[in-house]
N, C-alpha and C positions, 0 to 999 in steps of 0.2 A: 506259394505260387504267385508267378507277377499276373497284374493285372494289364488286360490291354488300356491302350490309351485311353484317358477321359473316363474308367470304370474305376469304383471304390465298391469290393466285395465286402460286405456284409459277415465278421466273422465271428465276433463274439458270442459265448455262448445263449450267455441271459440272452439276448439282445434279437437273437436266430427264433432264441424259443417264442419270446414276444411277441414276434412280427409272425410268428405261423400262428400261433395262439388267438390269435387279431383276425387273422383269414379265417379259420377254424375249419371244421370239416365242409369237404367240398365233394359233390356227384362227378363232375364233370370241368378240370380245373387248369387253365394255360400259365405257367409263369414265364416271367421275360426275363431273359437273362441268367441262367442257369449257373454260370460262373463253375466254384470247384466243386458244387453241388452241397454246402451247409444248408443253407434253404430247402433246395429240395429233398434232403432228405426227410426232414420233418415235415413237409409239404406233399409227402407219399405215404405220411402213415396215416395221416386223416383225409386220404382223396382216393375216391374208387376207382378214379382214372386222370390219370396226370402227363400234359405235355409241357417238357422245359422245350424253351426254345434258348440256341446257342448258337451267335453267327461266327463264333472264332473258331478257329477246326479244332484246336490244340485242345481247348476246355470240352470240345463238344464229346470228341474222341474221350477223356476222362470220364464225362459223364454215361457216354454208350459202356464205359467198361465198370463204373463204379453200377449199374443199374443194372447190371445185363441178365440178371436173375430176377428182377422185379418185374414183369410182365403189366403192371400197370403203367409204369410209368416210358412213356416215348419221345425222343430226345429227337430232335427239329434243327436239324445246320442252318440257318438260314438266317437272313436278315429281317427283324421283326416286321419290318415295314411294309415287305412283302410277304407275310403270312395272312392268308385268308384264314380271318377266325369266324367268317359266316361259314365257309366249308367243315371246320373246326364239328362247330354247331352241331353241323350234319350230320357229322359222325356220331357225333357225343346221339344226336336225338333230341338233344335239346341246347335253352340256351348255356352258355359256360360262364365261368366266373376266371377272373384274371387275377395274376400277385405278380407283382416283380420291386426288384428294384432298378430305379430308371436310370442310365447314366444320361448324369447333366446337360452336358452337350448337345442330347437329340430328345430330350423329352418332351417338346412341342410336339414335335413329327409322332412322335409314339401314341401321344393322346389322341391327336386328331386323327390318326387311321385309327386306333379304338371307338372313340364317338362316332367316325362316318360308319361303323360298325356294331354300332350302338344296338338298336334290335336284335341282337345273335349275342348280347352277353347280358348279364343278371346284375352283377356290379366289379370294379375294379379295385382292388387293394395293393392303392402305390409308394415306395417310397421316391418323396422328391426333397429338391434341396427345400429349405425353411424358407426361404423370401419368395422363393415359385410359389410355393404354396398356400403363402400371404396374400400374393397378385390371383390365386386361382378362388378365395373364398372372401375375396373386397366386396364388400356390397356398395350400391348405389351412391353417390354422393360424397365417398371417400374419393382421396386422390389416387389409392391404385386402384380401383377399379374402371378396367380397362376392355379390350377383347379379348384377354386371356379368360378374363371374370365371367364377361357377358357369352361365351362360349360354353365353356365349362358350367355356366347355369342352364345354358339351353339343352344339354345332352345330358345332364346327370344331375342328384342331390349329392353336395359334397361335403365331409365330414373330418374334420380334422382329429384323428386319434392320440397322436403324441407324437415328440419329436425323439431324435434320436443325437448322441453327442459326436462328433467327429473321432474320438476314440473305439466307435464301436466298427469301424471298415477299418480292410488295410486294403492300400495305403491308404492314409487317414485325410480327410478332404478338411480344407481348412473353414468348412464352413458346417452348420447344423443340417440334421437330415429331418421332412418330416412324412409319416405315414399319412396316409390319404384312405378311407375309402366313398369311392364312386359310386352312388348306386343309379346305374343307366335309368334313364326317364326321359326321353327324348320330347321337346313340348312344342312341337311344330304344330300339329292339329288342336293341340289346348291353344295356343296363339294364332290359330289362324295364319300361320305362314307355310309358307314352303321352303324347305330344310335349305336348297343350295342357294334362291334369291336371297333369302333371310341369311345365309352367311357372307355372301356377297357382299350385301347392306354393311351390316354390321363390321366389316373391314374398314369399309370406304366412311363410315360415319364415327370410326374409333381412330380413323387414322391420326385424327388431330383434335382430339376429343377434348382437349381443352377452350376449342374454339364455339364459337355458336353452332348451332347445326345449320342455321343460314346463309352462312359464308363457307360451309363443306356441302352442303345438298340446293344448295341455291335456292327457288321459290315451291321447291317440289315440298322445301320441309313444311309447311304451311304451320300450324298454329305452334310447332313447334320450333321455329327458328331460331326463338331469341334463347332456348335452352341448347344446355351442353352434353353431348352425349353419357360423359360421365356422372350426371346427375338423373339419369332415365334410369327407370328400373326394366326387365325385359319385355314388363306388359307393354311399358310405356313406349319402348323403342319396337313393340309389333305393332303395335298404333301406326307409328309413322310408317312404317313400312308399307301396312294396310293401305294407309292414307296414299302413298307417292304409286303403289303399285295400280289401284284404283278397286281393291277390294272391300265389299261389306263388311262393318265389323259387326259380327253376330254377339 
């Protein structure tokens, strides 16, 4: 089966079994990206209740006909981005757990509707390309550690499982895939910030984070000016935030 654009399916067997093996059993469980349904099929035998979501009609259609006997599992036409998975939630009763695999091209956009959605899931098990991956678990003081980094720590603990080789998707992507999982932890209240100023911030302060933060936030940065934002850890960068917004730090 061709893939749509910018998607590399997941086929191999070992490789299928792993990455549900990795998920493991799930209550309540969303994958993204459903494709010709390998994934999911082993992602229905250990989940009590399973939504693929599929925005291409032609794969989605497949998957309403390859399932249509499993009453667990419910197939979602739609574009991930617009899936409310706090409604999800609702349904389920509780919070859910996610898997997919991500295509490249829109995996920023996929994460951050996840994490702005953070409170209504439990954790995420994703695959992404290998150097996203890199940039999403750089810690402080490195050179990729950036806003993808400083992001991705403030909505989740994140875990690198293993990678996967480009022979394991058709078509085969010419670069390494790696499994992620995400376990949601949003740390706005442990930081004393507030979720949408604190991303604001951290835009505007990563924009050019090689620079001082004196010459990007002007005399607002106070003691921390003559530092680089990619040398701040998250406590350190809600400090300043604290500091410019005019709130106590407790």
């Amino acid at each position: 089966m061709r893939a749509p654009k910018g998607q590399n399916f997941l086929y191999q067997e070992a490789w299928l079994r792993k990455v549900a093996q990795a998920v493991g059993a799930s209550r309540a469980l969303v994958e993204i990206g459903g494709g010709p349904g390998g994934l999911t099929a082993l992602l229905a035998e250990e989940s009590e209740r399973l939504w693929v979501i599929e925005q291409d009609a032609r794969l989605a259609e497949g998957l309403r006909r390859r399932f249509a006997d499993v009453t667990r599992v419910t197939v979602i036409e739609a574009d991930v981005l617009e899936v409310s998975f706090a409604a999800l939630a609702r349904e389920a009763g509780e919070p859910i757990r996610v898997a997919g695999n991500l295509p490249y091209y829109i995996t920023s956009p996929i994460l951050l509707h996840l994490f702005r959605q953070a409170a209504h899931l439990t954790d995420a098990t994703v695959m992404v390309q290998k150097e996203y991956a890199e940039r999403m678990l750089a810690a402080p003081g490195g050179r990729g550690f950036g806003l993808l980094a400083a992001t991705t720590q403030f909505y989740a603990r994140a875990q690198r499982l293993f990678d996967l080789p480009p022979g394991a998707f058709r078509p085969a992507p010419q670069v390494h895939s790696t499994l992620l999982r995400l376990e949601m932890a949003p740390q706005g209240e442990a930081l004393g910030v507030d979720e949408g100023g604190f991303m604001v911030f951290l835009r505007r302060a990563f924009q050019h984070k090689r620079k001082q933060l004196g010459s990007v936030l002007g005399a607002a940065a106070g003691e921390a000016a003559k530092a680089r934002a990619e040398t701040l850890t998250l406590a350190q960068l809600a400090e300043v935030y604290r500091s410019m917004a005019g709130k106590s730090v407790e």
